[in-house]
C-alpha positions as CSV (number, residue, x, y, z in Angstrom):
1,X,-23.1,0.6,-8.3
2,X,-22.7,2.6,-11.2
3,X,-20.2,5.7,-11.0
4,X,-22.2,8.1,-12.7
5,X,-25.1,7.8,-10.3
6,X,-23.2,8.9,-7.5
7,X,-20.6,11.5,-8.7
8,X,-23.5,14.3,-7.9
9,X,-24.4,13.1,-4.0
10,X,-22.8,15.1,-1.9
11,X,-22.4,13.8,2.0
12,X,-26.1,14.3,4.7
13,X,-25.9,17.4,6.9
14,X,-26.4,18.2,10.4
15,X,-30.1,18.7,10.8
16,X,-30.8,21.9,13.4
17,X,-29.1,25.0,14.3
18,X,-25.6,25.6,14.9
19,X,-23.9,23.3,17.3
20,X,-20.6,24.1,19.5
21,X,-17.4,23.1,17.8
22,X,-17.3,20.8,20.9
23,X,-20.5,19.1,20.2
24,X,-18.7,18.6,16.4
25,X,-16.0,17.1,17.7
26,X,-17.6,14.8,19.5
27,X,-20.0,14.0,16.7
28,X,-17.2,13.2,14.3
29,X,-15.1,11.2,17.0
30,X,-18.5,9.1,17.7
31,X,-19.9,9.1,13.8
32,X,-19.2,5.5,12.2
33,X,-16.8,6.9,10.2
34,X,-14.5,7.2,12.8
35,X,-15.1,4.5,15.2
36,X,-15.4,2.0,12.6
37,X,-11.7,2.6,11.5
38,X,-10.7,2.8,14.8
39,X,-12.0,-0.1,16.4
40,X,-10.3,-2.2,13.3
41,X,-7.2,-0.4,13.8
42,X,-7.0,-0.8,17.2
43,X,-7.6,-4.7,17.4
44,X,-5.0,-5.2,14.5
45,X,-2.3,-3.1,16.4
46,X,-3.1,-5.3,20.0
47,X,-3.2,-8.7,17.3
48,X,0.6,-7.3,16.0
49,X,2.0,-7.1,19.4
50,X,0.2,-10.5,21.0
51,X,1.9,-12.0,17.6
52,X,5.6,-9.9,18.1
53,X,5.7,-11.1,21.9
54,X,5.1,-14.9,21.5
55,X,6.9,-14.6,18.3
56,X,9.9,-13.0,19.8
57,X,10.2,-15.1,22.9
58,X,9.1,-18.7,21.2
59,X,10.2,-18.8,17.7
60,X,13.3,-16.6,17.9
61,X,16.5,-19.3,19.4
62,X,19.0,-16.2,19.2
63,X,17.1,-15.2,22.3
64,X,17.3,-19.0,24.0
65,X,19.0,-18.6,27.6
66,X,19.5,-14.7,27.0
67,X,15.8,-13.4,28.2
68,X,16.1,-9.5,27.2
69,X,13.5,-8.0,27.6
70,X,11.0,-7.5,25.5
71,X,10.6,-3.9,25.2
72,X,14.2,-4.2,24.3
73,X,13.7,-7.0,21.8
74,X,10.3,-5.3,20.2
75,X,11.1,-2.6,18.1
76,X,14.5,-4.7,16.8
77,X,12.2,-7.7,16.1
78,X,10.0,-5.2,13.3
79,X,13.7,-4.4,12.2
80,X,14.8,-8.3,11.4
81,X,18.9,-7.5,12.5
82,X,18.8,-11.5,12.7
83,X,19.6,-12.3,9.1
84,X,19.3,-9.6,6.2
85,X,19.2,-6.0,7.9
86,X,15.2,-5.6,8.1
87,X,14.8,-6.1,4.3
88,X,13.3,-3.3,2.7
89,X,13.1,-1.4,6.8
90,X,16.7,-1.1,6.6
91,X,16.7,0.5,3.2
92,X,14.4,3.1,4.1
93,X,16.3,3.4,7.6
94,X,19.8,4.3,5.5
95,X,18.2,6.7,3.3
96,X,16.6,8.6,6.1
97,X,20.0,8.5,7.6
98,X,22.8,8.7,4.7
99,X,20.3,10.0,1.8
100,X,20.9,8.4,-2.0
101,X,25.0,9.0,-2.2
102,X,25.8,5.6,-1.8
103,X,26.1,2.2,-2.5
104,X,25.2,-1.6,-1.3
105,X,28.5,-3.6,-1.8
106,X,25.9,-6.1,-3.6
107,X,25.3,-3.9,-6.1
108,X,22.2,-2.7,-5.0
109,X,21.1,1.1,-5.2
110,X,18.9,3.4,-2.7
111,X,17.4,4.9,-6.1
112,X,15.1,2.7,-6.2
113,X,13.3,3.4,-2.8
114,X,11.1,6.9,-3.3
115,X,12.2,9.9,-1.3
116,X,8.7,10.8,0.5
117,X,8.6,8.0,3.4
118,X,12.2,8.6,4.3
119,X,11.9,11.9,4.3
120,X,9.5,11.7,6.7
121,X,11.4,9.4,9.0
122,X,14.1,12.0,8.6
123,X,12.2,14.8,9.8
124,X,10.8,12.6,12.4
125,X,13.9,11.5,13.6
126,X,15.3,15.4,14.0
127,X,12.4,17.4,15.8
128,X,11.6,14.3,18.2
129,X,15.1,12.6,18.8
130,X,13.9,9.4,18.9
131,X,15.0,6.0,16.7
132,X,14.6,6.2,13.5
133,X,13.1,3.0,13.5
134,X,10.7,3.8,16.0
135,X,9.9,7.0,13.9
136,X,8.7,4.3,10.8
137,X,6.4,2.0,12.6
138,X,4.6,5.4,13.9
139,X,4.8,6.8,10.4
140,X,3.4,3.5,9.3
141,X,1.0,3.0,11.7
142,X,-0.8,6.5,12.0
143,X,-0.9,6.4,8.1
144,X,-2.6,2.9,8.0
145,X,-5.1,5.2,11.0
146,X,-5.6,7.5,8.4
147,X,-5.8,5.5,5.5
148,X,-8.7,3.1,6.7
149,X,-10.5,6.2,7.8
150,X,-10.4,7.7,4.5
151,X,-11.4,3.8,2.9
152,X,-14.4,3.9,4.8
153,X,-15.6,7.3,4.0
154,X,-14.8,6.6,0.1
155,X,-16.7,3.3,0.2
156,X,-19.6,4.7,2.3
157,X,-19.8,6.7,-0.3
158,X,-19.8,4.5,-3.6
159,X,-21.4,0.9,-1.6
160,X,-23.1,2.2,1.6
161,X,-22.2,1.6,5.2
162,X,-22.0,-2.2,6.0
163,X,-19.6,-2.9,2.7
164,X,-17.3,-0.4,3.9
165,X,-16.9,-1.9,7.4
166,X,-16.1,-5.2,5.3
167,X,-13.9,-3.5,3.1
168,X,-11.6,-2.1,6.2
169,X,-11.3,-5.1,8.3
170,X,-10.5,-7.1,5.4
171,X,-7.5,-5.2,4.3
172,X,-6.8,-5.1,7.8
173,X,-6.5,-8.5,8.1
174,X,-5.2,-9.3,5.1
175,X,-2.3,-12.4,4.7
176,X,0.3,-9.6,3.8
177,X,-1.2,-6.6,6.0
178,X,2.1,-6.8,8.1
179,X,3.6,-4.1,5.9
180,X,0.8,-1.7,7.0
181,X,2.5,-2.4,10.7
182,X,6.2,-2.6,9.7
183,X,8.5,0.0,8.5
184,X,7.2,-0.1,4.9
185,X,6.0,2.7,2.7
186,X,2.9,0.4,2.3
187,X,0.7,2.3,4.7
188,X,2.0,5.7,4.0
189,X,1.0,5.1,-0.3
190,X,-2.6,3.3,0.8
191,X,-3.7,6.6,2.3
192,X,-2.5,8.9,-0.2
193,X,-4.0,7.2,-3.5
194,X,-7.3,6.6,-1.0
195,X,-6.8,10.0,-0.3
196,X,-6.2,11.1,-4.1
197,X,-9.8,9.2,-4.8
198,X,-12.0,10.7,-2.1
199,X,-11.5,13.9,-3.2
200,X,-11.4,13.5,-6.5
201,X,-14.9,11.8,-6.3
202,X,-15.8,14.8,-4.0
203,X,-14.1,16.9,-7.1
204,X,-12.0,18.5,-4.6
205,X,-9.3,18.9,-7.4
206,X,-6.7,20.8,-5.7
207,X,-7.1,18.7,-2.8
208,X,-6.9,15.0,-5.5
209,X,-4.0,16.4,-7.1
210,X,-1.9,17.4,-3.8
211,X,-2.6,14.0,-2.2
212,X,-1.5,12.1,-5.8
213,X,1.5,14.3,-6.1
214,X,2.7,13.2,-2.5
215,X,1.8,9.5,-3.6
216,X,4.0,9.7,-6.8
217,X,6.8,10.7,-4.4
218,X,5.9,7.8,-2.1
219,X,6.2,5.1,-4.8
220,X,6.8,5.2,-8.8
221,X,2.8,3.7,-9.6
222,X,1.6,7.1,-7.9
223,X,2.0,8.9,-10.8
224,X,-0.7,6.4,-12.1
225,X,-3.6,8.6,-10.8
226,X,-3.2,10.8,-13.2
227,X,-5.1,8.7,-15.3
228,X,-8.4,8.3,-13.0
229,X,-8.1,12.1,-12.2
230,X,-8.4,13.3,-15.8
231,X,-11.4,10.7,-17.1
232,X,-13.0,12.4,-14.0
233,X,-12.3,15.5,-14.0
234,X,-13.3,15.3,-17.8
235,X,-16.6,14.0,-16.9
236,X,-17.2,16.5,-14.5
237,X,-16.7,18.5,-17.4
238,X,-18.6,16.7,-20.1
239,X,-15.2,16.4,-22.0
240,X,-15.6,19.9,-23.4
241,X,-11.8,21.5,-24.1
242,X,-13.1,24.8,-23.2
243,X,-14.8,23.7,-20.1
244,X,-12.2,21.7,-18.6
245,X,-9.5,24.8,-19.2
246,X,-11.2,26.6,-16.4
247,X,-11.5,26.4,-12.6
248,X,-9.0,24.1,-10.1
249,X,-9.2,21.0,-12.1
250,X,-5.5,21.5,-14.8
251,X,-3.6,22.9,-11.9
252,X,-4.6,19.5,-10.1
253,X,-3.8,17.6,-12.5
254,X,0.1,19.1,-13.1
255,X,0.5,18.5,-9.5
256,X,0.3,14.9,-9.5
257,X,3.3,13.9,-11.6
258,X,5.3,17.0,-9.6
259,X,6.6,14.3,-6.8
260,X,8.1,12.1,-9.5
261,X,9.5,14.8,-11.3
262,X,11.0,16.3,-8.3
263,X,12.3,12.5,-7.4
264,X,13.6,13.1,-11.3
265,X,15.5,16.0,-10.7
266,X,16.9,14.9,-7.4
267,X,18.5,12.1,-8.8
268,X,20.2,13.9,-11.8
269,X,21.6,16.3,-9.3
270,X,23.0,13.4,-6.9
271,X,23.7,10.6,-9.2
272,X,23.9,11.9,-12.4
273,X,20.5,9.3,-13.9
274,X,16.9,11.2,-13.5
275,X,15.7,7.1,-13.9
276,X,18.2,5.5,-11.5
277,X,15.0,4.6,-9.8
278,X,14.4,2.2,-12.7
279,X,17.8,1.1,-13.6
280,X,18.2,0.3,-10.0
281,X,15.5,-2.5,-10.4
282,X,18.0,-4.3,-12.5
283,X,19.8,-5.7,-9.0
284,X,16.4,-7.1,-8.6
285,X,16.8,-9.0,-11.4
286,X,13.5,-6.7,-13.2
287,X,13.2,-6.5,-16.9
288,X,11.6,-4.5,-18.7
289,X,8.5,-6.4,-21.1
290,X,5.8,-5.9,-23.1
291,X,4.1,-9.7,-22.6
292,X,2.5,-9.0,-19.5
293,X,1.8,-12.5,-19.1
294,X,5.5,-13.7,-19.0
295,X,5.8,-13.3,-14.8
296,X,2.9,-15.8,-14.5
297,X,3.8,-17.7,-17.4
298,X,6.9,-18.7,-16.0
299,X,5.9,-18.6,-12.2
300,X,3.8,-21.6,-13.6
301,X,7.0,-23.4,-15.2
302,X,9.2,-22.6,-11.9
303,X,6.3,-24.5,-10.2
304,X,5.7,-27.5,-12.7
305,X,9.1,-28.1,-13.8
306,X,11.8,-25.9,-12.2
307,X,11.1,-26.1,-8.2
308,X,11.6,-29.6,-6.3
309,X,7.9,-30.3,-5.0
310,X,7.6,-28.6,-1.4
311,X,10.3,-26.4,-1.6
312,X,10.9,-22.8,-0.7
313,X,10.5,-21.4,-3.5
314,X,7.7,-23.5,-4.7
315,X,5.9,-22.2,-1.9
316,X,7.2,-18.4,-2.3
317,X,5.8,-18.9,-5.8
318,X,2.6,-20.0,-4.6
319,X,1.9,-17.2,-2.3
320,X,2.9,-14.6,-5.1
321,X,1.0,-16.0,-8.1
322,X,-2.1,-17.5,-6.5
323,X,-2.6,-13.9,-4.6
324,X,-1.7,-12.2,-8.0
325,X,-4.3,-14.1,-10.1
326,X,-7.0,-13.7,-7.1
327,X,-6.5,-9.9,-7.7
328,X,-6.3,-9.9,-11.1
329,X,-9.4,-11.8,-11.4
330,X,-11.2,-9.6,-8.8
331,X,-10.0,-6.6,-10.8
332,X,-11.6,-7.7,-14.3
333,X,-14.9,-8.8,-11.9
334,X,-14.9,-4.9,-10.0
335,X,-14.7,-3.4,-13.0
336,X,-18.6,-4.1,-13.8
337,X,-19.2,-3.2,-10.0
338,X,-16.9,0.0,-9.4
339,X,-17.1,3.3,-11.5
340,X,-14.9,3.5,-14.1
341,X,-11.9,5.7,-12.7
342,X,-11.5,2.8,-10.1
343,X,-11.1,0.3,-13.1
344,X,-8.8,2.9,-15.0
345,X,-6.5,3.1,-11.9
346,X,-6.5,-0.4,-11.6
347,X,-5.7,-1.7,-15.4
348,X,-3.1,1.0,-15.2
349,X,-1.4,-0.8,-12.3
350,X,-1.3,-4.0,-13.8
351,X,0.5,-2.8,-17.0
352,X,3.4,-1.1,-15.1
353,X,3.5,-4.4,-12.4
354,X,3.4,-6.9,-14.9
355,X,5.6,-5.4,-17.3
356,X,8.4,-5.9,-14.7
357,X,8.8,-9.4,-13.6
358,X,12.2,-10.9,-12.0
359,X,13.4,-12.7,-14.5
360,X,16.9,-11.8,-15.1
361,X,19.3,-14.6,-15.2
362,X,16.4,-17.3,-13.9
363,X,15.2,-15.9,-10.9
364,X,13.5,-18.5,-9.2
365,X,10.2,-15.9,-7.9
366,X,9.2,-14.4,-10.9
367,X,6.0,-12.0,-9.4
368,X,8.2,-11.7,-6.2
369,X,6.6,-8.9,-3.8
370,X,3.3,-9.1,-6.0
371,X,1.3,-10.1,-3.0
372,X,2.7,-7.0,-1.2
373,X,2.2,-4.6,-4.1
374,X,-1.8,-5.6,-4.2
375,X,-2.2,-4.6,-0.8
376,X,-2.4,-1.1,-1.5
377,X,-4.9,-1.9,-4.6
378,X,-7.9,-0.5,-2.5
379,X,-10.6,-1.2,-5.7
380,X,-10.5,-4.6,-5.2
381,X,-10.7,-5.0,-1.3
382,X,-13.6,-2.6,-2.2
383,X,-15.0,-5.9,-4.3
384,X,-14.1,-8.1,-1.7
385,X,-16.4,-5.9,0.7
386,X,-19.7,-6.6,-2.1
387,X,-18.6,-10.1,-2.0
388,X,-18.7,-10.5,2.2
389,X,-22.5,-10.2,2.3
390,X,-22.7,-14.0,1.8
391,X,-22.0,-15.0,5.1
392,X,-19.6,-18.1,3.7
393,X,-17.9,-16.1,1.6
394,X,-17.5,-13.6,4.8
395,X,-16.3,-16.3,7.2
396,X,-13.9,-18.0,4.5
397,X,-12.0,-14.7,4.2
398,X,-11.5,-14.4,7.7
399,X,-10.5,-17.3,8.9
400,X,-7.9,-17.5,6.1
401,X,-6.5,-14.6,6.0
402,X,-6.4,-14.2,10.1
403,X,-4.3,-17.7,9.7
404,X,-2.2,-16.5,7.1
405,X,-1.3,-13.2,8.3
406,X,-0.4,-14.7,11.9
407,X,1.9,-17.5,10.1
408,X,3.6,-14.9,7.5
409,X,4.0,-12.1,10.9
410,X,6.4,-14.7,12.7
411,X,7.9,-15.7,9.8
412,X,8.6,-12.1,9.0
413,X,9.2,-11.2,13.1
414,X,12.2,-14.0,12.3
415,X,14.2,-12.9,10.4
416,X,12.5,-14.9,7.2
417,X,11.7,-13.8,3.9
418,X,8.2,-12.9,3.1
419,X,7.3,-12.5,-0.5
């Protein structure tokens, strides 16, 4: 559907006289938009702990002949203690804790984990005195709440109902949706950038700009809807200087980049490097270049000629760069479908993922994380949703992805690396 015939709806309103704020609320709790989301949300978060019991009791032999029980052994399962400290969990878990001023032995920094979801887990932690880890999964959980409710209303609004049901059960669902569930900033970024669209589409400009100033605080590729917010906030404006100069819409725009700059400054105050965030990548073994083909071009060697045939990191390479070109297929594809701030979002995305591969020193996984990073790349899924009204093409995606998300959940649940 094309952008510029729906940037002038505005949403259907209540037919009659004036209703009790009572009769609202029940309205809006029993409106599509609401249960919709829910009902996903709900079945996903039963699916997660069906999938953390039997993978915590079964698959887990640290637990053989010790029988804890499993209220006990819940919460530390979503932190991983078994093997490498709950991977990126644990990072976010220090810095809530200990804040930036230090150091991982292995070189490793907290720079390069953004200040807004363990801030949150911080504040969290202090007014309700519980776990900090138990503080995350809610933070991530109520986000991923919020941020399929606002998915649905944003893709109601571009694609009508039935592609926006679609749309949230199939990120939902998706093989790598366990971050939405864990103690990721995953969730937390999907509902602001969602956030940052719905209004902006609405031009709500104030409103676009304070959600994409939290998201460029959440994670570095925030910053990135400054690019969608100005082609439509132009637009709005027909692109005249004069026009644009007035009203809510510049304000909005300066208050997207303010969480990275405020990241900036926080960072030259405790570590003396305003872009430790990016130099900190370097542990990761990312480098910095301008052929954004070189991570699949060389996830393609590591797979033909590098990797023994069935091996770990065949299969880690695999996952990474057959997800990768899927999306980055479907994102050349929803760019005829989508208006074209989606596609601007989306192409700017791609440049700043792909022109960081792990390639230092031969790093076996080249795109590594890739197929976690395109979880919160909403446009496509929005695709996917145009794409489910064939009923194979429906069926295909949920069988798969139900199988793969179940498999890559115990894995994770495990103590084993993901992506």
């Amino acid at each position: 559907m094309n952008g510029a015939a729906v940037a002038d709806r505005t949403e259907p309103q209540p037919r009659g006289g004036q209703r009790s704020r009572t009769d609202e609320l029940k309205a809006w709790l029993t409106a599509p938009a609401s249960v919709v989301p829910l009902r996903v949300w709900i079945v996903t978060r039963l699916m997660f702990a069906v999938l953390t019991y039997f993978g915590v009791i079964l698959f887990n032999s640290v637990l053989h002949g010790a029988h804890p029980s499993f209220t006990h052994s819940f919460l530390s399962a979503w932190h991983n203690p078994i093997s490498h400290g709950g991977w990126d969990t644990n990072w976010y878990l220090q810095i809530a804790e200990r804040g930036y001023h230090w150091k991982n032995p292995a070189g490793t920094t907290p720079a390069a984990f953004f200040p807004l979801y363990p801030l949150l887990i911080h504040v969290g932690t202090a007014v309700t005195h519980h776990s900090s880890l138990l503080i995350a999964l809610l933070i991530s959980n109520l986000s991923f709440l919020a941020a399929l409710g606002y998915l649905y209303r944003l893709t109601v609004w571009e694609l009508g109902k039935q592609t926006a049901a679609r749309v949230v059960l199939y990120i939902a669902i998706f093989p790598t949706a366990l971050f939405f569930f864990a103690g990721y900033s995953e969730s937390l970024f999907l509902v602001l950038t969602v956030a940052c669209f719905y209004h902006m589409r609405r031009r709500q400009w104030l409103l676009a700009g304070f959600f994409g100033g939290l998201a460029s605080a959440t994670r570095v590729t925030g910053v990135l809807l400054f690019v969608p917010y100005v082609y439509e906030y132009g637009r709005a404006c027909n692109f005249r200087p004069r026009e644009m100069l007035r009203g809510f819409g510049v304000p909005g725009a300066l208050l997207i980049p303010l969480g990275l700059a405020g990241f900036m400054l926080y960072l030259q105050r405790a570590v003396g490097d305003p872009i430790a965030f990016s130099h900190g990548q370097e542990a990761w073994q990312k480098i910095l270049t301008l052929k954004l083909w070189a991570g699949f071009a060389e996830t393609v060697r590591q797979v033909v000629s590098v990797q023994p045939p069935a091996s770990f990191y065949e299969a880690h390479n695999l996952i990474n760069g057959g997800i990768g070109l899927i999306f980055l297929i479907a994102s050349v594809l929803a760019a005829r479908r989508l208006p074209a701030s989606y596609s601007l979002y989306v192409a700017a995305f791609w440049v700043v993922t792909l022109a960081s591969p792990a390639m230092a020193g031969g790093y076996p996984v080249p795109l590594i994380s890739l197929s976690r990073y395109v979880l919160t790349l909403f446009p496509v899924f929005m695709y996917f949703g145009l794409l489910g009204r064939r009923r194979d093409a429906h069926d295909a995606y949920v069988v798969l992805s139900a199988g793969l998300l179940s498999l890559f959940t115990v894995q994770f649940l495990i103590g084993g690396w993901i992506v």
